[in-house]
N, CA, C and O of each residue as an XYZ file, in Angstrom:
280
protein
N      -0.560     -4.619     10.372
C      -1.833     -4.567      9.714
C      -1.701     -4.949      8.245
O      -2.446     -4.401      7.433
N      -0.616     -6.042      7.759
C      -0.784     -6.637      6.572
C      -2.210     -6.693      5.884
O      -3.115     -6.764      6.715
N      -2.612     -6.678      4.601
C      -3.987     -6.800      4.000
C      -3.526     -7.531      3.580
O      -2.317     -7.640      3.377
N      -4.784     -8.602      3.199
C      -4.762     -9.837      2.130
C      -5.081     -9.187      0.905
O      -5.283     -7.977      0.804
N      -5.120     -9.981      0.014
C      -5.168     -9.449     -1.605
C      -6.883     -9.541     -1.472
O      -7.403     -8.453     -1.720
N      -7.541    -10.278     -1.240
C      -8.906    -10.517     -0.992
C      -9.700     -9.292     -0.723
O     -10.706     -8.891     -1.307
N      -8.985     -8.722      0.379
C      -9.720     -7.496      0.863
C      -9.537     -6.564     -0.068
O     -10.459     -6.107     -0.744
N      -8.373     -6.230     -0.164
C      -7.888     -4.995     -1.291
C      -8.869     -5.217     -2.639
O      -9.442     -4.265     -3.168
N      -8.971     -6.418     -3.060
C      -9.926     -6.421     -4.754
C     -11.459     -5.397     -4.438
O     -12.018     -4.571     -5.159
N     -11.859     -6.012     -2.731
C     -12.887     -5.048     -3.058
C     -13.273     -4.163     -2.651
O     -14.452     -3.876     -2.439
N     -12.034     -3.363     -2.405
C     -12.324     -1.828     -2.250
C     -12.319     -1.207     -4.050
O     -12.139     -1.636     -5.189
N     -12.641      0.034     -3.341
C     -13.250      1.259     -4.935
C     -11.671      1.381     -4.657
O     -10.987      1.036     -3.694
N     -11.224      2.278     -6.409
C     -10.308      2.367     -6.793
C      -9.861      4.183     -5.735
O      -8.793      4.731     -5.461
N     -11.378      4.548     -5.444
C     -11.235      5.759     -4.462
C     -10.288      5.177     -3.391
O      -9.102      5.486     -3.273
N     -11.081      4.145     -2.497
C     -10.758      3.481     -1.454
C      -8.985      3.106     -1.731
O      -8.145      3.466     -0.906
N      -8.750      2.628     -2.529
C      -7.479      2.088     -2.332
C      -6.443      3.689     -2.942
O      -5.422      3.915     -2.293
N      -6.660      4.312     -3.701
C      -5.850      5.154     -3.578
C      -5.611      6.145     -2.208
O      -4.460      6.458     -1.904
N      -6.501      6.506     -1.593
C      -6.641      6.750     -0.256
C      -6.162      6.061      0.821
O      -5.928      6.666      1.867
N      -5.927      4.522      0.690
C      -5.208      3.982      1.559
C      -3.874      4.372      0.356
O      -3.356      5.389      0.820
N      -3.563      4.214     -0.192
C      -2.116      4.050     -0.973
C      -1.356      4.933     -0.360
O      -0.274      4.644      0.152
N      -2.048      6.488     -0.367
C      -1.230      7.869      0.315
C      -1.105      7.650      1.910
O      -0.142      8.053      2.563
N      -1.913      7.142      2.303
C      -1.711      6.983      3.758
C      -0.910      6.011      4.098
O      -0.316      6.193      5.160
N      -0.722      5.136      3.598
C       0.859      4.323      3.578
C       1.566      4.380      3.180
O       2.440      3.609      3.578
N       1.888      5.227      2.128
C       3.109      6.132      1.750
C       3.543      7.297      2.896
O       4.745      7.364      3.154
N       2.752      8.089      3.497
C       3.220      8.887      4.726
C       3.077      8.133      5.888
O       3.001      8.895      6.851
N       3.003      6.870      6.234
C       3.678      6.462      7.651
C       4.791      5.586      6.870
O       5.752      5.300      7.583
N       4.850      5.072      5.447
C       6.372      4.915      5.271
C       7.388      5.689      5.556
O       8.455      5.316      6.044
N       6.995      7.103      5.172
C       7.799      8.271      5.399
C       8.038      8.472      6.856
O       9.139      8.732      7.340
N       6.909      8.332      7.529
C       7.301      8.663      9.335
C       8.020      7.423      9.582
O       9.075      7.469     10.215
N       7.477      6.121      9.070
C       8.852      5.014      9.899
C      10.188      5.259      9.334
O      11.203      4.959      9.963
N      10.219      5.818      8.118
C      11.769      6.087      7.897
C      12.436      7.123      8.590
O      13.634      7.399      8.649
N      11.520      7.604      9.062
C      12.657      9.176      9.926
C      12.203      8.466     11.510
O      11.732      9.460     12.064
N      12.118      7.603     12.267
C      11.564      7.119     13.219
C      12.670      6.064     12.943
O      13.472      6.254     13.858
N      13.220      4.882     12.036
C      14.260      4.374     11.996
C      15.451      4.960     11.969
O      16.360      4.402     12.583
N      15.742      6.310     11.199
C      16.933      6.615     11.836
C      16.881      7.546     12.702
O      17.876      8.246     12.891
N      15.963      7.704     13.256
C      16.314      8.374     14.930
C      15.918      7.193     15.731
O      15.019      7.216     16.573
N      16.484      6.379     15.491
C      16.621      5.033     16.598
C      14.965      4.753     17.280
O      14.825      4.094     18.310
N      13.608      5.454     16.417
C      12.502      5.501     17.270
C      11.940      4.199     17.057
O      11.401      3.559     17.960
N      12.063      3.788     15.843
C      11.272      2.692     15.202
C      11.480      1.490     16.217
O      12.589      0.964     16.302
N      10.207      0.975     17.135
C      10.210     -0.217     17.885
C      10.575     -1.740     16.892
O      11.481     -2.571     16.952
N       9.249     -1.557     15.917
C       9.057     -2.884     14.635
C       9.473     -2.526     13.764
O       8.989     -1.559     13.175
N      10.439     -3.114     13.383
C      11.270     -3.075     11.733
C      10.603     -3.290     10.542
O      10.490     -2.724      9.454
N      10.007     -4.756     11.349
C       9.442     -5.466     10.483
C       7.867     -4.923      9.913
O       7.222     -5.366      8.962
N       7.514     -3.787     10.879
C       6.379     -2.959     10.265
C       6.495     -2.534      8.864
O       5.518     -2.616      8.120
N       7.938     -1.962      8.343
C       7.829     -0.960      7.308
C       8.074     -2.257      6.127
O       7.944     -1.983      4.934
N       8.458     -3.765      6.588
C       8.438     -4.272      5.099
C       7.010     -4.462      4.824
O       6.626     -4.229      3.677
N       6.173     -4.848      5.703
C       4.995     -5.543      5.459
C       4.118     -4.077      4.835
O       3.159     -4.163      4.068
N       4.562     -3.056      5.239
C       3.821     -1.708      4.363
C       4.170     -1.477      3.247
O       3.589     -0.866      2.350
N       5.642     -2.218      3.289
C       5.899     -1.802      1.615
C       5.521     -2.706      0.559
O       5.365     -2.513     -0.647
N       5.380     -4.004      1.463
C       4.099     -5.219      0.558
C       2.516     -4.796      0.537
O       1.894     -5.066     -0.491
N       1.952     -4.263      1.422
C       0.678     -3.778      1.325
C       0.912     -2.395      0.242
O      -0.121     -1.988     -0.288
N       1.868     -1.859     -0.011
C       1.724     -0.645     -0.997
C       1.761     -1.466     -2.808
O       1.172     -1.085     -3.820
N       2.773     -2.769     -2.598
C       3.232     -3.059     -3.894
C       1.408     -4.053     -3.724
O       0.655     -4.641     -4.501
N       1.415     -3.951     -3.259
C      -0.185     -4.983     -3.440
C      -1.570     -4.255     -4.106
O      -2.471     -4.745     -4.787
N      -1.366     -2.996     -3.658
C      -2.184     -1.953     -3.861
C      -2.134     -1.576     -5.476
O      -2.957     -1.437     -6.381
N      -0.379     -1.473     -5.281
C      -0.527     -0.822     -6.753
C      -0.400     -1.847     -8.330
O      -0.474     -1.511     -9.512
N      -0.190     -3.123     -7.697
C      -0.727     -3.842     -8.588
C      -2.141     -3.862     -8.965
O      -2.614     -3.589    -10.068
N      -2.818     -4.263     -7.785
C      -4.798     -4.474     -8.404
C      -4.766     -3.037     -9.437
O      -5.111     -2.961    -10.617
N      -4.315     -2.139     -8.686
C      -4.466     -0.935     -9.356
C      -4.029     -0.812    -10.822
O      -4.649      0.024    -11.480
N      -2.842     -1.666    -11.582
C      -2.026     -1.331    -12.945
C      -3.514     -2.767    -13.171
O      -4.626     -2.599    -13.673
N      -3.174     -3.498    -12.834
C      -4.470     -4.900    -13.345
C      -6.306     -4.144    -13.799
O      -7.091     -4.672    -14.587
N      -6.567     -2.717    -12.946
C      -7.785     -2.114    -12.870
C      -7.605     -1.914    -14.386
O      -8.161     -2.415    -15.364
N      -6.357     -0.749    -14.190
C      -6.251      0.196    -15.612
C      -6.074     -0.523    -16.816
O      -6.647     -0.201    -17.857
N      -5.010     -1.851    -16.680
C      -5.007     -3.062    -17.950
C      -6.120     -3.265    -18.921
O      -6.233     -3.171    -20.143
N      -7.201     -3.700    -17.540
C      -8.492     -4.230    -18.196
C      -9.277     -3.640    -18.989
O      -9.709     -4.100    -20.045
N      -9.595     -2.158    -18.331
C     -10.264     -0.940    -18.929
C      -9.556     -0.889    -20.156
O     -10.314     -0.996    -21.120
N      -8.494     -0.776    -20.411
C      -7.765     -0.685    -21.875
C      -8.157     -1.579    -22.493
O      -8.277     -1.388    -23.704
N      -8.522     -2.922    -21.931
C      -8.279     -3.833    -23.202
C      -9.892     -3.835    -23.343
O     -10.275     -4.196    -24.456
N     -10.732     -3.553    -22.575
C     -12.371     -3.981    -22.708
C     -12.881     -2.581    -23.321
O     -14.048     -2.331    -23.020
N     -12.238     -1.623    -24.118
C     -12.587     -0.303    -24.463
C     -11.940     -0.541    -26.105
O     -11.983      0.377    -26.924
C-alpha cells in the first residue's frame, strides 16, 4: 500500500500524523513477525519505511513554511 506524494499533500496534518503512528506500529509488528520467521513480504516493511520518510517530510516542509510566512 505504497502512497504517492500526491495523496499525502492532501491530507490534514491530523490525517497524516494518524497515519504516521499507524505505520510506525505495523513497522513494529513486521519487525517481530521478521524475526519469528512470520513475515511473508519483506519487501512490505521497506516500502513503509518510504511511506513514513514521505510523511515526515510534507510534515518538516508544513512546519518550514509556517515559520517562514509568520
Amino acid at each position: 500500500m505504497p502512497m504517492e506524494m500526491h495523496e499525502l499533500i492532501k491530507k490534514s496534518d491530523a490525517e497524516l500524523n494518524e497515519l504516521l503512528h499507524r505505520l510506525n506500529a505495523d513497522t513494529r509488528t513486521m519487525r517481530f513477525q521478521l524475526a519469528n520467521v512470520q513475515l511473508k513480504n519483506v519487501r512490505q516493511m521497506r516500502k513503509t519505511r518510504n511511506d513514513i520518510a514521505r510523511i515526515q517530510t510534507i510534515l518538516k516542509q508544513r512546519t518550514q513554511v509556517k515559520k517562514t510566512t509568520v
